[in-house]
C-alpha positions in Angstrom: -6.8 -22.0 -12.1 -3.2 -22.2 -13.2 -3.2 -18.9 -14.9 -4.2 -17.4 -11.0 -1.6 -19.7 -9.3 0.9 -17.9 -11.4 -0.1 -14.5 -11.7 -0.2 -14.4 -8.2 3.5 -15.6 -7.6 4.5 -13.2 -10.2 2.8 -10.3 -8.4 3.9 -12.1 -4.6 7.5 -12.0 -6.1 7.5 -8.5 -7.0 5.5 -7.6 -3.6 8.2 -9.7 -1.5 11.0 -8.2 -4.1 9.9 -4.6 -2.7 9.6 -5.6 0.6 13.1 -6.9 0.8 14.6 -3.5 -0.9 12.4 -1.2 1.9 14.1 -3.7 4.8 17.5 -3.8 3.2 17.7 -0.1 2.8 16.1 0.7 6.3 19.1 -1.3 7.9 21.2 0.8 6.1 19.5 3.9 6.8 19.7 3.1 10.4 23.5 2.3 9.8 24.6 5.4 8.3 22.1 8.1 8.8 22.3 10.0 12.5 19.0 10.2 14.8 18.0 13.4 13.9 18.6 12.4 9.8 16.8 9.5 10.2 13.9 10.9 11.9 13.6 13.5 8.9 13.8 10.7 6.2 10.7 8.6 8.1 8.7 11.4 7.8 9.4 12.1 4.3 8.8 8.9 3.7 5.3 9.2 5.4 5.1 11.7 3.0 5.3 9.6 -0.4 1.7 8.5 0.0 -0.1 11.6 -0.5 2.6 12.6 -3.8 1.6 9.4 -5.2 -2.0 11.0 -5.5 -0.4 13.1 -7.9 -1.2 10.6 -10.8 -4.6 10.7 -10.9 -5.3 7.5 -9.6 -3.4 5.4 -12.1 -4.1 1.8 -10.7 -8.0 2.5 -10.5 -9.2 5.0 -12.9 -6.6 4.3 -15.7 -7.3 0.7 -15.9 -11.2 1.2 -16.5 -10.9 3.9 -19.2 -7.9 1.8 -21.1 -10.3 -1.4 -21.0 -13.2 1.1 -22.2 -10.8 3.0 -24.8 -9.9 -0.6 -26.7 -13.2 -2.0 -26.8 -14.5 1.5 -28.6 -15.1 2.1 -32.1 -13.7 5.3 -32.6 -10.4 5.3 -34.4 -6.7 6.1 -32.8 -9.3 6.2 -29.6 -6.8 4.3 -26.9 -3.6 6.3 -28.0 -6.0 9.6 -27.5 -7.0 8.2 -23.8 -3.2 7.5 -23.4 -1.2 10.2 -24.6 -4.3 12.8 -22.4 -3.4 10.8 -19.1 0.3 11.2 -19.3 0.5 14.8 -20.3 -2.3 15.1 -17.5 -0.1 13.9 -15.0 3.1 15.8 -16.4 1.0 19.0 -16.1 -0.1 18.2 -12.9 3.0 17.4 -11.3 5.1 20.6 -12.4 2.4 22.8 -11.4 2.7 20.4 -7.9 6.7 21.2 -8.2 6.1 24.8 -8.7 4.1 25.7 -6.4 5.7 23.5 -3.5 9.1 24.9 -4.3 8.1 28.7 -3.9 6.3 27.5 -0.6 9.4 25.8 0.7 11.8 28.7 -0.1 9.5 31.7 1.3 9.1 29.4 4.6 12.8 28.8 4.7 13.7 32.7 4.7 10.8 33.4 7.0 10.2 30.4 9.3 13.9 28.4 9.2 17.5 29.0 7.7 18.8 25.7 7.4 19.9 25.7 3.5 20.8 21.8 3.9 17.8 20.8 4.7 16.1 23.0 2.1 18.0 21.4 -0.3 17.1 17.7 0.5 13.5 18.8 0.7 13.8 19.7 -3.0 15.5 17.1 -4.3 13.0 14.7 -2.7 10.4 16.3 -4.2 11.3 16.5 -7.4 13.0 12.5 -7.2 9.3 11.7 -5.7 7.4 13.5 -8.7 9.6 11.9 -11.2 8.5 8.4 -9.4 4.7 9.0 -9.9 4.9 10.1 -13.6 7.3 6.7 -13.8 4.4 4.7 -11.7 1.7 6.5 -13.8 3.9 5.2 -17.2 3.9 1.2 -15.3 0.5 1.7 -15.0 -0.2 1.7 -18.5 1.4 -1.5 -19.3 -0.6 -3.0 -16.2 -3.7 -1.4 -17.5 -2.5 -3.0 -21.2 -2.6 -6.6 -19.5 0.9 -6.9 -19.8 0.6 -8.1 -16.1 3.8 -10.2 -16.8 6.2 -7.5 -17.6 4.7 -4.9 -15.2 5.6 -7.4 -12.2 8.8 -8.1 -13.9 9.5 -4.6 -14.5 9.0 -3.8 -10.6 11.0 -6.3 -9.5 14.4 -5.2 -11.4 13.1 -1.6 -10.3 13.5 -3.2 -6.4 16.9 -4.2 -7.0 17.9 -1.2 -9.0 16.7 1.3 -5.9 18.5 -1.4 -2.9 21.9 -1.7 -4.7 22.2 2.1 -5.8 21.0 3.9 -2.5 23.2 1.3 0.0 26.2 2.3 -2.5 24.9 6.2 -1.9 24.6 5.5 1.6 28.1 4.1 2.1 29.6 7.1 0.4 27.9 9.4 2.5 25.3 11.0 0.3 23.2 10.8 3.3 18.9 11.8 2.8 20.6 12.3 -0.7 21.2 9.0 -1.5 17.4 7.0 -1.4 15.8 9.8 -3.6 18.8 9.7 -6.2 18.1 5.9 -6.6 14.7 6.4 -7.2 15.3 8.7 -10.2 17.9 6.0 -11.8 15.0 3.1 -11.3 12.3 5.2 -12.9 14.4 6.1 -15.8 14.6 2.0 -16.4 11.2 1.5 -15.5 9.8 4.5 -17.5 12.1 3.3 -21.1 11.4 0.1 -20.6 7.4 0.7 -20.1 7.5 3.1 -23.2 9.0 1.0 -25.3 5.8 -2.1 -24.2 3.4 0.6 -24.5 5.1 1.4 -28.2 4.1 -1.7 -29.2 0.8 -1.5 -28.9 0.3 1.9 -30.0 2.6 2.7 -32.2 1.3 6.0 -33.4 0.8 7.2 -29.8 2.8 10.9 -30.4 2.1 11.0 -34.0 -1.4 11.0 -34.8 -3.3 11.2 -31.1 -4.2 14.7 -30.2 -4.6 16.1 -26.5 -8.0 15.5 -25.6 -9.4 17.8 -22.8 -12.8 16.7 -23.2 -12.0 13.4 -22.3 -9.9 14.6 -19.2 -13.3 16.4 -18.4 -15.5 13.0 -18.7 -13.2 11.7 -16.1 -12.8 14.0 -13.9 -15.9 13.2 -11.3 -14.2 9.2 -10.8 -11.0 11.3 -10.3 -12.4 13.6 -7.8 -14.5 10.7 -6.1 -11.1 8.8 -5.9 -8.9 11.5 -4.6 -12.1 12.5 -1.4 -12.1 9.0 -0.4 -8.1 8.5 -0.7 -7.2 11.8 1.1 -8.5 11.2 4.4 -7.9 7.8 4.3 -4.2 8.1 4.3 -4.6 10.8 6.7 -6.1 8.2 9.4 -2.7 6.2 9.4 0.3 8.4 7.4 -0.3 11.6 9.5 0.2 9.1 12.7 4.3 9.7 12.5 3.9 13.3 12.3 1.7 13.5 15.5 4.5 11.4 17.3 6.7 13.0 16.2 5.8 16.7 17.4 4.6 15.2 20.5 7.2 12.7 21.6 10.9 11.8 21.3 12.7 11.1 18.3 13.1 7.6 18.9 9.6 7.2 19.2 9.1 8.1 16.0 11.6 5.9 14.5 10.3 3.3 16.5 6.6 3.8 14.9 8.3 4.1 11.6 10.1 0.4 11.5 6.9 -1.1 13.1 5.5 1.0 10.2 8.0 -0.7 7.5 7.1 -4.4 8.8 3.3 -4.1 9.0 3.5 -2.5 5.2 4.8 -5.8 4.1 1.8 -7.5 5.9 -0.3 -4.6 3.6 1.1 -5.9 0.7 0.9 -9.5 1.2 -2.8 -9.3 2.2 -3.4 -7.4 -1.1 -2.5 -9.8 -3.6 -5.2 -12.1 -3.3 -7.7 -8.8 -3.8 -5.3 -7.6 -6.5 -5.5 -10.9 -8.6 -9.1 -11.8 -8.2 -10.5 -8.2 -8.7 -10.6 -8.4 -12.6 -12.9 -11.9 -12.3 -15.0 -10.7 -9.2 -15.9 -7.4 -11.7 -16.8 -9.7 -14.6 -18.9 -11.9 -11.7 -20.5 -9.0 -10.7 -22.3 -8.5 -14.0 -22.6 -12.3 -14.9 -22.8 -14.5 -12.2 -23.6 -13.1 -8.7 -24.1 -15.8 -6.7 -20.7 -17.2 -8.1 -19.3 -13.6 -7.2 -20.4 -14.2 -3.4 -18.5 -17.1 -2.8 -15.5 -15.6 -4.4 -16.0 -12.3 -2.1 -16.3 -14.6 0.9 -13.2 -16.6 -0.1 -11.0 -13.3 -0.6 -12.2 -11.8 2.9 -11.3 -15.0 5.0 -7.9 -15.8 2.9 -6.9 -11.7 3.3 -8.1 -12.0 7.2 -5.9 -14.7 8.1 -2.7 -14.0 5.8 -3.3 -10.3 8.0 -4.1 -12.2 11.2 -1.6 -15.1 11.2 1.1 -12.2 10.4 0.4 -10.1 13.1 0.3 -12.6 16.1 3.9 -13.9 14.4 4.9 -10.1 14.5 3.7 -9.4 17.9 5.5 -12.2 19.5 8.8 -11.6 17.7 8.6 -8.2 17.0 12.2 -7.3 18.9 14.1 -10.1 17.6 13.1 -9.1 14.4 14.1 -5.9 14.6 17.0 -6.8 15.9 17.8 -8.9 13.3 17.2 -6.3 10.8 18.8 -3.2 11.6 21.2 -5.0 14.2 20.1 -3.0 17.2 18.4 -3.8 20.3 14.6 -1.8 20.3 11.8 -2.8 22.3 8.6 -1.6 21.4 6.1 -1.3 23.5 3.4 -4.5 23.7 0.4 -2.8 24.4 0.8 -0.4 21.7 1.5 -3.5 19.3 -1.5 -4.4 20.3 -3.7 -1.7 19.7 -1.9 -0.7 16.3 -2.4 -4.3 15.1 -6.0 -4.3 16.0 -6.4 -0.9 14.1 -4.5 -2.4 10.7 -6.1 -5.9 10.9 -9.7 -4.2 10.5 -8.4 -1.3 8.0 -6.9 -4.4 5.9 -10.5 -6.5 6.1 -12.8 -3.7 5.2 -10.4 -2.0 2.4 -10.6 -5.6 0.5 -14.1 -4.9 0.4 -13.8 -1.6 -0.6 -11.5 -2.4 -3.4 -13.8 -4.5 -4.8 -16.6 -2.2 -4.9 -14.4 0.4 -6.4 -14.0 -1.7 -8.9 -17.8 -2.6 -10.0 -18.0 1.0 -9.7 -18.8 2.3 -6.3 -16.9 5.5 -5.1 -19.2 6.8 -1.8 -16.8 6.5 0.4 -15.5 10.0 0.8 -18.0 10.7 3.3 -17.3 7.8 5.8 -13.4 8.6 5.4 -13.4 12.4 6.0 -15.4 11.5 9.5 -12.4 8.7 9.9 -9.7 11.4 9.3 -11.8 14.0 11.5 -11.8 11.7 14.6 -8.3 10.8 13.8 -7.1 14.4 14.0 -9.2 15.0 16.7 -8.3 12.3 19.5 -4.7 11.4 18.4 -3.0 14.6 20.3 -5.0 14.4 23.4 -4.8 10.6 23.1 -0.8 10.8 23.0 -0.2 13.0 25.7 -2.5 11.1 28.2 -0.8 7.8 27.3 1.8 8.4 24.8 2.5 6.1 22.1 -0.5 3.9 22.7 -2.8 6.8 22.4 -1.7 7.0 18.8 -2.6 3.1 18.4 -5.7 3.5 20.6 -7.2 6.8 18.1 -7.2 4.8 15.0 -8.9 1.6 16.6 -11.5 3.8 17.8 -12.1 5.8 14.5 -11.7 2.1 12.4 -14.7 0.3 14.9 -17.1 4.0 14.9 -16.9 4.6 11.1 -14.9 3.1 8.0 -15.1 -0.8 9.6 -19.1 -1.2 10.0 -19.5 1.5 7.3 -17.6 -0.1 4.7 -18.9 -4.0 5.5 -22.0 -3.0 5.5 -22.6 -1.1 2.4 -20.2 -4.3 0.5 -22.6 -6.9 2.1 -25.6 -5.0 1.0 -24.3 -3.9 -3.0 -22.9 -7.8 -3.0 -25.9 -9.2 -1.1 -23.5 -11.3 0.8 -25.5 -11.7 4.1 -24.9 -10.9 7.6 -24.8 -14.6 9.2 -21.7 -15.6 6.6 -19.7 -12.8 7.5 -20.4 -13.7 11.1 -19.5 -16.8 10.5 -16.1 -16.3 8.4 -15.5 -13.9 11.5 -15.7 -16.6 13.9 -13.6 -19.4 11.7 -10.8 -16.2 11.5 -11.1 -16.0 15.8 -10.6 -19.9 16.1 -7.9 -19.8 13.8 -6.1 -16.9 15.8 -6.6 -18.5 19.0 -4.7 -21.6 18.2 -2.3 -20.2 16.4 -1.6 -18.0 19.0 -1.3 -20.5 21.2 0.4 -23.3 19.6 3.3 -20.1 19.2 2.9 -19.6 22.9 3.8 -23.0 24.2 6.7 -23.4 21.6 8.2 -20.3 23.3 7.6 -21.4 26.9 9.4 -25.0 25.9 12.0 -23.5 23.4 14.5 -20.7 23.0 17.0 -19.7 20.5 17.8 -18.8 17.1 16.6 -21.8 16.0 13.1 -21.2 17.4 12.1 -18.4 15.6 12.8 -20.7 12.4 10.7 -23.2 13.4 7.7 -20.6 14.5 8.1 -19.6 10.6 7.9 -22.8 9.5 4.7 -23.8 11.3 3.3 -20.2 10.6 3.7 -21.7 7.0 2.1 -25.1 7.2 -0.4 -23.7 9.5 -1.9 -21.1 6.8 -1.4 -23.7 3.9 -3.8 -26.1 5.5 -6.2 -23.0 6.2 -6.0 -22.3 2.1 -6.8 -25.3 1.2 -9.6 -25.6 3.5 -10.6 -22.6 1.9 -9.9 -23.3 -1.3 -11.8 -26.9 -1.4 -14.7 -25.3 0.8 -15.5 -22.4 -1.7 -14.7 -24.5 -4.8 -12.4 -21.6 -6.0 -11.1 -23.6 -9.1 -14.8 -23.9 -10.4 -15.3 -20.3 -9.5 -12.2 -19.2 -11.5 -12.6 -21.1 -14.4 
């Protein structure tokens, strides 16, 4: 149990430690960068999601095939799987640089003549590809269970990118500066995760040859990976892009720092998922009943980490912001809303879907192509007939007609967790929202003030610790763990 309790403050610090960084440097962004600049970084940034693809799905593929590669008989057989992923992904992503650098200049001299921009489009391309072949290197050491280090490693990476890029930014380096950062932090990360790797496998470019037929073996996970990721990041990252060519810049931005603060919801309702998938995939062979429980207890303690954060945001979303970037933006309610409706159920059904990744289970692609087609489909129309709550209103409807009952469904069957539980953990999630919500409510109509929004934070707090160790004590996770 105490191993969990601190891997999972190891991996909340180094969540928390890139939240800050994305905040920090947003505020400067905002500070320094003019409306037009800032609405071009945003939706380069949108763009980072779909690059990362580039490395071959390092955090679910690589992990498997490492584990598989060290258990195996055949000699110099992990430094073979190693040394074939990494000059994978370096083959991958110059043939990516190539070929997006000859489309970028033949539509700049056909299409636009603005060499600056051309220029910063580059440059964050290629600082972008040297990040994945930098996350596809961290991945390794993960993958090596050097959990520890790979936290630890992210973290000093987090600082590294805030105190370069404000510096960059303060000089006037402009879209220039973020991407530059980037390159510095993956040079550390990258020598420093070499030199872990090196350790284990010391021989890793001496005697390990290139293997293509392993690169072959995995190729169908890959491609199963890639038609499920694909038009499940086109459902929510292609959202800022459809704003944006149908509505004013600021409404972009605005999506975009809603965007920023609801990632650091993403991320905090991941590492409970993240640090119990390794046991729920040895449950899943050994114990299944004992692998139930454990699913049960993730889903409620992801729901309301997800769930308590969103009713804090949507009540203090504008001082927040405020507070941030030090300017006054109000976003509009209803589509705060909608959009948190939409992210609450992607975040309860992608736990699931994680899990069964894990044990094995790719059929998703599917379910998330008919996600992304509705997506595409209703957002335009959506947006012009009730603007940025249409946006907000197409992804609820595409999350409650396909991935959300889709997704539940085929993790309650290959789990056998039983419809009447989940019903039931939905219900306990419902009562905890409702008074939550309006415990927050009356301590706004009685209270106002700086001072307030302290105090909501602190009850948010002591509120969700009680939950957990309802939780905890009701699913007798330390017996489960063990």
């Amino acid at each position: 149990m105490l191993r969990y309790i601190l891997n999972m403050l190891i991996t909340l610090l180094s969540a928390v430690s890139a939240v800050i960084a994305s905040i920090y440097l947003s505020r400067f962004a905002v500070k320094y960068l003019n409306t037009s600049d800032l609405e071009i970084w945003f939706l380069m940034v949108a763009s980072i999601p779909f690059i990362n693809l580039l490395d071959l799905g390092a955090s679910v593929i690589c992990p498997r095939q490492i584990a598989l590669a060290r258990v195996a008989s055949i000699k110099n057989k992990l430094n073979v799987v190693i040394k074939t992923y990494l000059v994978s992904v370096v083959v991958i992503l110059f043939l990516f640089f190539v070929f997006v650098s000859i489309g970028l200049t033949v539509s700049s001299h056909y299409f636009w003549r603005d060499s600056s921009l051309y220029w910063v489009l580059i440059f964050f391309i290629a600082a972008s590809l040297f990040r994945v072949l930098g996350n596809a290197i961290q991945s390794i050491v993960f993958s090596l269970d050097m959990n520890i280090y790979d936290k630890l490693i992210k973290l000093f990476a987090s600082i590294i990118v805030a105190g370069f890029a404000s510096g960059f930014l303060n000089s006037g380096m402009g879209l220039y500066s973020i991407p530059f950062a980037w390159c510095i932090a993956t040079f550390f990360t990258s020598v420093v995760s070499m030199f872990l790797i090196k350790k284990i496998t010391p021989n890793l470019w001496g005697t390990s040859k290139y293997d293509y037929k392993f690169f072959l073996e995995v190729k169908g996970p890959i491609l199963q990976y890639l038609c499920t990721a694909i038009p499940g990041l086109l459902v929510f990252n292609l959202t800022p892009y459809m704003i944006a060519y149908s509505l004013a810049s600021e409404y972009t931005i605005q999506f975009s720092l809603v965007q920023q603060v609801v990632n650091a919801v993403l991320i905090a309702s991941s590492i409970s998922t993240i640090v119990l998938t390794p046991k729920l995939s040895k449950l899943f062979i050994d114990n299944k009943k004992q692998m139930k429980k454990l699913v049960f207890f993730n889903v409620e303690l992801v729901g309301s980490v997800s769930l308590l954060a969103f009713l804090f945001l949507y009540l203090n979303i504008d001082y927040i912001i405020s507070l941030w970037i030090n300017k006054e933006i109000h976003i509009d309610k209803i589509f705060l809303i909608i959009y948190f409706l939409g992210v609450f159920l992607e975040v309860q059904q992608t736990s699931l879907t994680s899990i069964c990744m894990t044990t094995g289970y790719y059929g998703y692609s599917k379910i998330t192509i008919k996600s992304a087609i509705l997506v595409i489909c209703t957002m335009l129309p959506f947006i012009s007939w009730v603007g940025l709550p249409g946006a907000a209103l197409s992804i609820v409807i595409s999350q409650l007609l396909t991935c959300h009952p889709h997704n539940f469904k085929v993790a309650i069957e290959r789990f056998e967790l039983g419809y009447l539980l989940y019903i039931k953990s939905f219900f306990r999630l419902i009562i905890l929202g409702g008074g939550y919500y309006l415990i927050l409510s009356l301590m706004k109509a009685k209270f106002s003030g700086g001072g307030l929004f302290i105090f909501e934070l602190s009850c948010s707090f002591v509120i969700f610790l009680c939950f957990v160790i309802n939780l905890v004590r009701r699913y007798n996770v330390a017996k489960l763990i063990n």
